[in-house]
C-alpha positions as CSV (number, residue, x, y, z in Angstrom):
1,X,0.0,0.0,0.0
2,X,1.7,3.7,-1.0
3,X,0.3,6.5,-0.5
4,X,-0.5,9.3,-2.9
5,X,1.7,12.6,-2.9
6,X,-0.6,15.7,-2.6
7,X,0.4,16.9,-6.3
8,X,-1.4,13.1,-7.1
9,X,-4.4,13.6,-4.6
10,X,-5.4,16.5,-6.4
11,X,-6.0,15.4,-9.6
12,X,-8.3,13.3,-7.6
13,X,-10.1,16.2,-5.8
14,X,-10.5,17.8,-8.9
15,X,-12.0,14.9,-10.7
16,X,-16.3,16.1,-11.5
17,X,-18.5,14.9,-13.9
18,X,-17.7,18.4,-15.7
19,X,-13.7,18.0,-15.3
20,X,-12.5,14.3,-15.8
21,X,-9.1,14.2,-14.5
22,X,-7.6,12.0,-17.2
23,X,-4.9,12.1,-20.0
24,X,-3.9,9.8,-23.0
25,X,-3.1,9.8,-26.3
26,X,-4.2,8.6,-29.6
27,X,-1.7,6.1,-31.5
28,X,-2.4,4.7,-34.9
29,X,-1.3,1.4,-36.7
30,X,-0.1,0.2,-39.8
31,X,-1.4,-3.7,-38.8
32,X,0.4,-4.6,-42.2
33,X,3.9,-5.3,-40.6
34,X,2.4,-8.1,-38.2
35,X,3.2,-11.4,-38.8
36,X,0.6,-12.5,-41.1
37,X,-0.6,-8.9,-42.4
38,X,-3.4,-8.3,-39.6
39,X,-3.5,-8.0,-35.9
40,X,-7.0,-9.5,-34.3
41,X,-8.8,-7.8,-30.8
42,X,-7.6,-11.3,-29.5
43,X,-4.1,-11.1,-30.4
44,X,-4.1,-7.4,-28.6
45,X,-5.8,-8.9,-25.7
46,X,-3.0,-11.7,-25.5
47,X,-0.2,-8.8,-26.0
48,X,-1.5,-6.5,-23.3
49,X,-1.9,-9.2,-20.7
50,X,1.2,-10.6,-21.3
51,X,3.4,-7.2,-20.6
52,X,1.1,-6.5,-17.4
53,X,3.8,-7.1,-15.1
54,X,6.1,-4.4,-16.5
55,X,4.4,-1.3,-15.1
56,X,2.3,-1.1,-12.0
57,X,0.1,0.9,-12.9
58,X,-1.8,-1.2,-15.0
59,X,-3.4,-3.7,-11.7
60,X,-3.4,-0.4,-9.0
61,X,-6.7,0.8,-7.9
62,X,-7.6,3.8,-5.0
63,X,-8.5,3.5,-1.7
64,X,-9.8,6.9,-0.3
65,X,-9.9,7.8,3.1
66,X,-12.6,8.6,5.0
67,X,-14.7,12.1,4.2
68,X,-11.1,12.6,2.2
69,X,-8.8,13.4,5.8
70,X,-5.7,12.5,3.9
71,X,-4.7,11.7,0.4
72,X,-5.6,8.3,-1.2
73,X,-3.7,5.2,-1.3
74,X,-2.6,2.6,-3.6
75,X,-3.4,-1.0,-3.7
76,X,-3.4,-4.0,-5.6
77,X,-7.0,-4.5,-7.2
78,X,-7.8,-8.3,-5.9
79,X,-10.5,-8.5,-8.6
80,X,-8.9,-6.8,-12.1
81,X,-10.4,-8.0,-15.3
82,X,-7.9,-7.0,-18.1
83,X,-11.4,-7.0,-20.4
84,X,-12.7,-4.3,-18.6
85,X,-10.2,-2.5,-19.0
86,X,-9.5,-2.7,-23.1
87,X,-12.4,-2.3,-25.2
88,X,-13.1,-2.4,-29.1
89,X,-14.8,-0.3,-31.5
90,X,-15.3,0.1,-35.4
91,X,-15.5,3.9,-37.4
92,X,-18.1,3.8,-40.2
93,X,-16.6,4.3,-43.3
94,X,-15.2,5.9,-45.1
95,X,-13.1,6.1,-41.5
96,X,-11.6,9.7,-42.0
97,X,-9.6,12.3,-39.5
98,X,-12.8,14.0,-38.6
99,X,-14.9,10.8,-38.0
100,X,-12.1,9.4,-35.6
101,X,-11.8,13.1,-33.7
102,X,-15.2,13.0,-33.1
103,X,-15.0,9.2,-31.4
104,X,-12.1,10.4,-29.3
105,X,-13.7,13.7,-28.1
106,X,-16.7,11.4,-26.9
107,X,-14.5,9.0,-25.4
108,X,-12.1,11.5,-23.3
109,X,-15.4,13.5,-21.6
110,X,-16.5,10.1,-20.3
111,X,-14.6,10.1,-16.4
112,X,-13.0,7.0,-15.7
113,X,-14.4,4.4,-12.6
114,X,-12.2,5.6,-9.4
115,X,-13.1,2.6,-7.4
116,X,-11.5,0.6,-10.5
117,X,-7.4,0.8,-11.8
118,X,-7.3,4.3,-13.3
119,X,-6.7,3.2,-17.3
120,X,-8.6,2.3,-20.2
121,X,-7.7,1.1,-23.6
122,X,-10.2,1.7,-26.8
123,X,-9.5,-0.3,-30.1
124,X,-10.6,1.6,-33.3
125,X,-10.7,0.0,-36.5
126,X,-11.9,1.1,-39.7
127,X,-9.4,4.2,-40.7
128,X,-9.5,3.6,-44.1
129,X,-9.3,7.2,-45.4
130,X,-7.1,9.6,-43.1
131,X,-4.9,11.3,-45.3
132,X,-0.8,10.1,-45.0
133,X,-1.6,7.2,-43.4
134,X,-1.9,3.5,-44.9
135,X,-5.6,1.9,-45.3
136,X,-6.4,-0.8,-43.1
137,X,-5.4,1.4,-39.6
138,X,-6.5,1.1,-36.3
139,X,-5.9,3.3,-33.3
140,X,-5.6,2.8,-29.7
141,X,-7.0,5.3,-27.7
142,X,-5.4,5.4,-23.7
143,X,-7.0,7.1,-20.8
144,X,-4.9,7.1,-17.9
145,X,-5.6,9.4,-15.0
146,X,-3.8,12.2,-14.3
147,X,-3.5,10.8,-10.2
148,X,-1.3,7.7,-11.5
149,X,1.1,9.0,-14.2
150,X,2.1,12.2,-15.8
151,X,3.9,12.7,-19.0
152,X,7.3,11.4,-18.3
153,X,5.9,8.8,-15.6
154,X,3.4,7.5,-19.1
155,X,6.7,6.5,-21.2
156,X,6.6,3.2,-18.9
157,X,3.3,2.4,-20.1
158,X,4.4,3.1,-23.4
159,X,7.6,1.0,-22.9
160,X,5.4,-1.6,-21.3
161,X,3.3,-2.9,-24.8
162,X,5.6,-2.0,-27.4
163,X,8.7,-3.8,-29.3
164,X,11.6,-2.4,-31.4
165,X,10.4,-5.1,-33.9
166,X,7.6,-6.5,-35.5
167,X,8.4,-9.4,-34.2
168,X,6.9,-9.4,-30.5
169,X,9.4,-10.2,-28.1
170,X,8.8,-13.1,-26.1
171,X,7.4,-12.3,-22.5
172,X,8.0,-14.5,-19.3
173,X,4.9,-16.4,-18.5
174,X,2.7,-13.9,-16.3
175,X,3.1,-14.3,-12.5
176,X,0.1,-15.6,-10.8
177,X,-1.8,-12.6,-9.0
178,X,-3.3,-12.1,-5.9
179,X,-4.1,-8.5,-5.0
180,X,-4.6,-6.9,-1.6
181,X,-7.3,-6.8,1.0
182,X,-8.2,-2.9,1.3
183,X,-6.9,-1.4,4.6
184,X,-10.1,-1.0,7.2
185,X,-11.0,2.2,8.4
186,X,-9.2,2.0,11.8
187,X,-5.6,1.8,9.9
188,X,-6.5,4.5,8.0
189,X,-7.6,6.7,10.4
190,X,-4.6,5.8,12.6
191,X,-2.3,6.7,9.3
192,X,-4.1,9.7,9.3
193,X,-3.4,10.4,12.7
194,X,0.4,10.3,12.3
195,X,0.6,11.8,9.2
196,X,-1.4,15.0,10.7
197,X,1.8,14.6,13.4
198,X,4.2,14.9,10.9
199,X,3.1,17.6,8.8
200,X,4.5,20.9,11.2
201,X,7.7,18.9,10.1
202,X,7.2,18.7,6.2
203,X,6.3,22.8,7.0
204,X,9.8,23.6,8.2
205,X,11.3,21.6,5.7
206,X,9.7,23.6,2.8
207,X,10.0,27.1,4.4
208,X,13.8,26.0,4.8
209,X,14.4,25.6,1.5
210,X,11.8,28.3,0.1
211,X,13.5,31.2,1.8
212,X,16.9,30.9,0.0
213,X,15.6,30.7,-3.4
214,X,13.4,33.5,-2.6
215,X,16.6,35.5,-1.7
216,X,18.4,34.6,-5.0
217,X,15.4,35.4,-7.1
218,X,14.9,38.7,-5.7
219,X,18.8,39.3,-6.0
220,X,19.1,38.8,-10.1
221,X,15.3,40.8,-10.0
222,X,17.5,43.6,-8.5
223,X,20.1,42.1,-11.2
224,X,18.3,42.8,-14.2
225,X,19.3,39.3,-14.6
226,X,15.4,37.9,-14.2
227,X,12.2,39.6,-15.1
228,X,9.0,39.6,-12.8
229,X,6.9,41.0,-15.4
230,X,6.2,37.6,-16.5
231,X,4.4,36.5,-13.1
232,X,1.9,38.9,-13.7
233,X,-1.8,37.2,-14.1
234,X,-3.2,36.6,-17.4
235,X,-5.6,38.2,-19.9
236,X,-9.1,36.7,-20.0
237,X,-10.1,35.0,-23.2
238,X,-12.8,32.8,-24.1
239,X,-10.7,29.8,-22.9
240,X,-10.7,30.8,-19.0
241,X,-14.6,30.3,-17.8
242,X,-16.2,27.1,-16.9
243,X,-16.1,24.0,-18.8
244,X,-18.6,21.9,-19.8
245,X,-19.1,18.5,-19.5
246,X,-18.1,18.5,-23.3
247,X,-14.4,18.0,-25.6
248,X,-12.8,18.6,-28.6
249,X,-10.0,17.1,-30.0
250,X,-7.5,18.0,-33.1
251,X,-4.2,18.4,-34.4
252,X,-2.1,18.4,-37.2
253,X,1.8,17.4,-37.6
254,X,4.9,19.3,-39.0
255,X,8.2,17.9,-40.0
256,X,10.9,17.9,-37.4
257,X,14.1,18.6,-39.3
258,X,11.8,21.8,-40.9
259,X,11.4,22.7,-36.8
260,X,14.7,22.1,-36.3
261,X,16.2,24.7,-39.3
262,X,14.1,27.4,-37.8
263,X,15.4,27.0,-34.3
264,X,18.8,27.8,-35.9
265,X,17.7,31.1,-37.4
266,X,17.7,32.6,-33.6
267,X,20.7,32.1,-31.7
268,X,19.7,30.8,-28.2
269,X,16.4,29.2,-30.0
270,X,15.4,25.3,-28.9
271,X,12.7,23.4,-30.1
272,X,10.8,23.8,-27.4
273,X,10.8,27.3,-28.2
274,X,9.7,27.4,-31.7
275,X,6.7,25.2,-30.8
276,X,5.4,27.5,-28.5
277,X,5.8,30.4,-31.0
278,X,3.4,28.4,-33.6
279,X,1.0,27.8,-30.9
280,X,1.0,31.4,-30.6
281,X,0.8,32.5,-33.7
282,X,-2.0,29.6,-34.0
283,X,-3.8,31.1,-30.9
284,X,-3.6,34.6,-32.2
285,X,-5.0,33.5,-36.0
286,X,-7.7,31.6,-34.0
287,X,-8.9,34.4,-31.3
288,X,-8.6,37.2,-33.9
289,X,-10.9,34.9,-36.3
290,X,-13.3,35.2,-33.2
291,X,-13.3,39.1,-32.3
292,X,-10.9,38.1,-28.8
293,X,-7.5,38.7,-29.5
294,X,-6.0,41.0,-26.5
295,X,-4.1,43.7,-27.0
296,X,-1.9,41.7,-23.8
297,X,0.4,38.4,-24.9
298,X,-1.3,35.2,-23.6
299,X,0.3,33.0,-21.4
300,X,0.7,29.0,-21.4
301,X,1.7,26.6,-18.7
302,X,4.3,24.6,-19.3
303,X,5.0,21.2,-17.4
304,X,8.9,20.6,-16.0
305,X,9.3,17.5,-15.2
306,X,11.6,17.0,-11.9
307,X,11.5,13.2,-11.7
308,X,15.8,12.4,-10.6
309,X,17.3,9.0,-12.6
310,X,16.3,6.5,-9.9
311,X,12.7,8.1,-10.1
312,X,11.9,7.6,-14.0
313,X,9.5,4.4,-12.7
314,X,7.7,5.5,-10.4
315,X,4.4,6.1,-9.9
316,X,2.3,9.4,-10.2
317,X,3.5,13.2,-10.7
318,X,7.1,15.0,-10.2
319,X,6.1,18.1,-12.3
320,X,6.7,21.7,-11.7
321,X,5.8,24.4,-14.2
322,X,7.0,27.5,-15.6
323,X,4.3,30.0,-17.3
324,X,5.6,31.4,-20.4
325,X,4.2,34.6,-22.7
326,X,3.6,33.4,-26.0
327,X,3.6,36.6,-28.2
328,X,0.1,36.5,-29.2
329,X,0.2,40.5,-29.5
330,X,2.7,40.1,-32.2
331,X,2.0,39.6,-35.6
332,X,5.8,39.0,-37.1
333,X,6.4,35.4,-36.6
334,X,10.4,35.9,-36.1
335,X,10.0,38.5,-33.6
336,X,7.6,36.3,-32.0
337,X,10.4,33.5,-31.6
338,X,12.4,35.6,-30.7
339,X,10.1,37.3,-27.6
340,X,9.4,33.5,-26.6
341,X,12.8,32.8,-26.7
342,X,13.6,35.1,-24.3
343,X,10.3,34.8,-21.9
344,X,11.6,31.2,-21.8
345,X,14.7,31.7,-20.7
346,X,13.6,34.4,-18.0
347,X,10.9,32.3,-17.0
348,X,13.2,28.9,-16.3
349,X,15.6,31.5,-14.7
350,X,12.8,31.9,-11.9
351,X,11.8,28.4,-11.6
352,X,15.6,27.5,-11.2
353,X,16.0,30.4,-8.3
354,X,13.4,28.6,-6.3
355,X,14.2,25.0,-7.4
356,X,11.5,23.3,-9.5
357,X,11.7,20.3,-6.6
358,X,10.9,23.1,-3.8
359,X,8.2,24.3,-5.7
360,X,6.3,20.5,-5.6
361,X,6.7,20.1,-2.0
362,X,4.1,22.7,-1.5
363,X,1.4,20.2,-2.5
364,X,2.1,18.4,0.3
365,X,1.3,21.1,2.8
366,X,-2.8,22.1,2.4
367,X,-4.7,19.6,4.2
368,X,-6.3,16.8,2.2
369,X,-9.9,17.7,3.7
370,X,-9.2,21.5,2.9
371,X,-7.6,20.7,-0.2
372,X,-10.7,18.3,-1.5
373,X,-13.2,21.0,-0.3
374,X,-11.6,23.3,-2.3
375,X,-11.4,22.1,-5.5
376,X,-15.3,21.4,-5.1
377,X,-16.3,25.0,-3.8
378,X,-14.2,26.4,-7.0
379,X,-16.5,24.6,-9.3
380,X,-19.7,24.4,-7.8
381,X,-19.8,28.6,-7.4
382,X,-17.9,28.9,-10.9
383,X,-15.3,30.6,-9.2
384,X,-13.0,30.4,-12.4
385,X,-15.1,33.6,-13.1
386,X,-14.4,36.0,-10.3
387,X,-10.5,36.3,-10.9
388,X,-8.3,36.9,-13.7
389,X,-6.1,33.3,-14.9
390,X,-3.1,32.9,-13.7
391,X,-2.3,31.5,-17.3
392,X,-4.7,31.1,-20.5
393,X,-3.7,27.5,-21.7
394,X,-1.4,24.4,-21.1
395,X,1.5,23.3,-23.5
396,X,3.1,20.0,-22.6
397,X,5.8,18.4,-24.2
398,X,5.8,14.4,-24.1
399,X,9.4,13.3,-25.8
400,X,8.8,10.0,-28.4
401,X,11.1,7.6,-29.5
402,X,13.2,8.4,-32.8
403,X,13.2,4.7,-34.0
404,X,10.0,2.8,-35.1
405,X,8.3,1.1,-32.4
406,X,5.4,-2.0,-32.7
407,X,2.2,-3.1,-30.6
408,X,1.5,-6.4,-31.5
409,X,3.2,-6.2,-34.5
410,X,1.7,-3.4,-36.1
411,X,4.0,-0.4,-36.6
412,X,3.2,2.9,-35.1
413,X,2.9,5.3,-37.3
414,X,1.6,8.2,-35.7
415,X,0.8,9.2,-31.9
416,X,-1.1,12.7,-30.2
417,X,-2.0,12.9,-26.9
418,X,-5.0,14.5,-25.1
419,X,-5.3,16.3,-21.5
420,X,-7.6,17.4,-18.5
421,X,-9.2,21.2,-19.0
422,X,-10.9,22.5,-16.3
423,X,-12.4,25.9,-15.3
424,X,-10.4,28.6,-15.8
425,X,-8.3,26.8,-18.6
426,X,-10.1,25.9,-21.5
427,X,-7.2,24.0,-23.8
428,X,-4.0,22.0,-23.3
429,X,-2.1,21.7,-26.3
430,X,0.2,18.4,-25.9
431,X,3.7,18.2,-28.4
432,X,4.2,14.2,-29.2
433,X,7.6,13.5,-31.3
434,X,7.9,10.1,-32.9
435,X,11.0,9.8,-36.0
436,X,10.9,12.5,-37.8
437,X,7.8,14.3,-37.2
438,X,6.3,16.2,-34.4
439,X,2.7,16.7,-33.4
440,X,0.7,19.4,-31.8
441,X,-2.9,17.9,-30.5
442,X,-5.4,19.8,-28.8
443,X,-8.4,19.5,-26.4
444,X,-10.8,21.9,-25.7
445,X,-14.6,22.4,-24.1
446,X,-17.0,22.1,-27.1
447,X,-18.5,25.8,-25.9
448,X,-15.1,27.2,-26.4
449,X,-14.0,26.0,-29.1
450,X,-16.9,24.9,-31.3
451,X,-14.6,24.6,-34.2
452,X,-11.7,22.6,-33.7
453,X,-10.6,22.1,-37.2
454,X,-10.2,26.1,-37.4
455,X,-7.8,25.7,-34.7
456,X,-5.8,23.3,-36.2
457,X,-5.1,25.0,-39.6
458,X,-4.6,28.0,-37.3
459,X,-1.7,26.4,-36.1
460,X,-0.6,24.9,-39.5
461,X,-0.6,28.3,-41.1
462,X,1.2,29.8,-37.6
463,X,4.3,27.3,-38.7
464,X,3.9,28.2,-42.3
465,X,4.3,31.5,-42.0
466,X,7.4,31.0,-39.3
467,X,9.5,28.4,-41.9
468,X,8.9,31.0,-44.5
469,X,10.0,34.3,-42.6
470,X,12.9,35.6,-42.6
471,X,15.6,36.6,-39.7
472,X,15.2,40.3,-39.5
473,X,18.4,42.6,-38.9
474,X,18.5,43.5,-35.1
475,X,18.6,46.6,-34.1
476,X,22.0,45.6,-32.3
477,X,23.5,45.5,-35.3
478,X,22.2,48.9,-36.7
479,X,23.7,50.6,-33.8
480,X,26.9,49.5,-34.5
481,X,27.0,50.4,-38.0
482,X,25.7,53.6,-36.7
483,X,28.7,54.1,-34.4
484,X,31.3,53.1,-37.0
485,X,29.7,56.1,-39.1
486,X,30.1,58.1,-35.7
487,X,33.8,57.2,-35.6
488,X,34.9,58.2,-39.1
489,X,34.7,61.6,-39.0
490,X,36.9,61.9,-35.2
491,X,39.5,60.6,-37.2
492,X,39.8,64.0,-38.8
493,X,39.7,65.9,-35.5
494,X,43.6,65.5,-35.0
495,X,44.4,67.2,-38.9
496,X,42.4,70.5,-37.7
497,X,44.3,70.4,-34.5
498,X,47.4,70.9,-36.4
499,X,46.3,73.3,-38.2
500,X,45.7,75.4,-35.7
501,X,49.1,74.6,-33.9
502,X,50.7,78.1,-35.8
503,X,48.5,80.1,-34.2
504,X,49.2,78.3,-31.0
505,X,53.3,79.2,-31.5
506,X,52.7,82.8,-32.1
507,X,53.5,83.7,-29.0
508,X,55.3,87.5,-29.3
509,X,53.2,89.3,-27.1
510,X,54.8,87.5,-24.4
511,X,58.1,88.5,-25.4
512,X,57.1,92.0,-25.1
């Protein structure tokens, strides 16, 4: 039995019919590659089971404390049925992009069972006309809750059910499995009870180390070498109000050498950088297409992940975040880079004053009562609407592999994720690389955006129109050519100071 951290409980807290706390992505197959040309639901069923043991995850369900007095714990589910937990399902034809967003947009509103392991697995078949990829497709669509894994924490599962070959490698015969008896409420209520003891303890700790980031951030403020203008609270768009029980989902892919050639153009630039420019530029196409583009930049949430090398396996989050300006106020897509560039830097300048780790432990410090009321009160009363967002939208980067991977023997062949919105913030945009191409996928509430394929050419033309810009001369660079034209005419001071060296040497009224 492990207990959940506080930045895990409160993706459980915040878990509503209205904001299911769950995230996953879509990845598609070329079933061609298997060994005999096809893949059957059986032969995926067979596949799954047999990697089960590899992450531990897949067989852990919650146990939740009584009236929520402390954060949740993990056990293992006595009674999981792996059929429960994959499921199959067939597009009508023709099977095209739109059809399959549709399906997934149904299938990520619908919350997940929290009294069951926190994942689900949706076979699609029938994608027989989505443009770039083969005919004959499926797709399998993940939920995972946000409580058990985040980004970095999900490449396990990933690792877990896929092969470097088409060939599935060979698994050990499963272990038999047994579970565990959920705790009664008298051990819980006694784990409570110490816990509550130890928590003036994790208080000290945290203030201890808060106090000398806080004392080098506020030094390079005084610097110049960090910018607080950047912590300043967001502009209100039609993406920060309450969500309804309603998703969209999109996306669209770009080329990841053509990403990588215009992160050269600015020095400084990374790829991370550039593809928050383009969902800029795409955010700033789509809000001005909608009358409600501010005049301020908008600002997006970024994950970090702080997981250390002997932590890559474990369970739930280790994620801070930096909030980053985007440029949306700026209509030349170079000098947009470059202004992300540099709110990137500032903005990982602050996180690393604090410490990214420091800034997690906080979670652990509310009260899991206080911290489970909370997150109801703010979305019974709508509270989303009586203060201005600390950020507009989430952007989180999930790294792929750069070599082919297989599931069952059918070759992936192209993967996007989805996310969690809730009130107050209205999209999270999720950046999936696999080989040589990267993908930005969206979700949204259907009331916000009730056009999602507007948003996704939005963000196509946003890259267009950054590959084909050009680097613009800085005005660095004009100064100094200004001050070279400065300096050529000094050089002439010294020939009319010897001309007027006679007039110096006539001297004869001294003499007199």
């Amino acid at each position: 039995m492990e207990q959940l951290s506080g930045q895990d409980a409160s993706f459980v807290y915040l878990d509503t019919p209205t904001t299911p706390m769950h995230i996953g992505s879509v990845a598609i197959y070329d079933p061609s590659t298997a060994p005999g040309g096809f893949v059957r639901f059986k032969d995926i069923l067979r596949h799954i089971e047999s990697r089960l043991d590899r992450s531990r995850s897949f067989r852990q369900k919650l146990v939740r404390v009584p009236y929520d007095l402390d954060h949740p714990y993990w056990i293992d589910d006595k009674n999981f049925d792996l059929e429960y937990h994959v499921r199959h399902i067939a597009l009508p034809k023709p099977g095209d992009w739109r059809q399959l967003c549709i399906q997934v947009s149904r299938l990520h509103a619908r919350g997940m069972d929290l009294t069951k392991p926190l994942w689900e697995f949706i076979v699609i078949e029938g994608l027989d006309n989505i443009e770039g990829l083969p005919k004959g497709c499926f797709a399998l669509v993940s939920k995972i809750h946000h409580a058990a894994i985040d980004g970095m924490s999900g490449v396990e599962i990933t690792s877990a059910i896929h092969d470097l070959t088409a060939t599935p490698e060979e698994a050990p015969s499963a272990k038999g499995w047994d579970g565990e008896n959920p705790p009664n409420m008298g051990e819980l209520m006694l784990r409570t009870w110490v816990n509550s003891i130890r928590q003036p303890v994790r208080f000290a700790k945290t203030i201890a180390a808060t106090v000398p980031g806080v004392a080098r951030l506020a030094k390079q403020a005084v610097g110049g070498d960090v910018s607080l203008d950047g912590a300043r609270s967001a502009p209100r768009t039609l993406l920060n109000g309450p969500v309804s029980p309603h998703r969209v989902f999109d996306g669209t892919v770009f080329e990841l050498a053509k990403v990588r050639a215009i992160k050269d153009r600015i020095e400084g630039a990374t790829v991370n950088d550039v593809v928050l420019t383009i969902i800029g530029g795409g955010l700033r196409h789509y809000l001005k297409s909608r009358d409600d583009l501010p005049e301020a930049s908008l600002s997006v949430m970024a994950p970090i992940s702080v997981r250390a090398e002997g932590e890559k396996g474990a369970m739930g989050n280790l994620v801070s975040a930096m909030v980053v300006r985007v440029g949306t106020q700026i209509a030349d897509p170079m000098e947009r880079l470059e202004y992300v560039t540099g709110e990137t830097r500032n903005s990982k300048a602050m996180t690393n004053a604090i410490g990214a780790r420091t800034l997690t432990d906080y979670s652990e410090l509310m009260p899991a009562a206080l911290a489970g009321l909370a997150a109801r009160l703010y979305t019974r009363f709508h509270i989303a609407n009586m203060h201005a967002p600390a950020f507009n939208a989430v952007a989180t980067n999930v790294p792929g592999p750069r070599v082919p991977i297989y599931f069952s023997g059918a070759k992936l062949v192209r993967q996007m994720g989805f996310g969690p919105v809730f009130d107050g913030m209205g999209m999270i945009n999720v950046i999936y690389s696999y080989e040589n191409e990267i993908a930005i996928s969206f979700t949204s509430d259907r009331a916000m955006i009730p056009d999602p394929a507007n948003y996704a050419a939005a963000l196509k033309t946003a890259f267009e129109e950054l590959y084909e810009a050009k680097v613009k001369p800085k005005p660095a660079s004009k100064a100094k050519a200004a001050a070279k034209d400065k300096a050529a005419p000094m050089k002439a001071s010294p020939k009319a100071k010897t001309k007027a060296k006679p007039k110096a040497r006539a001297v004869p009224r001294k003499r007199g």
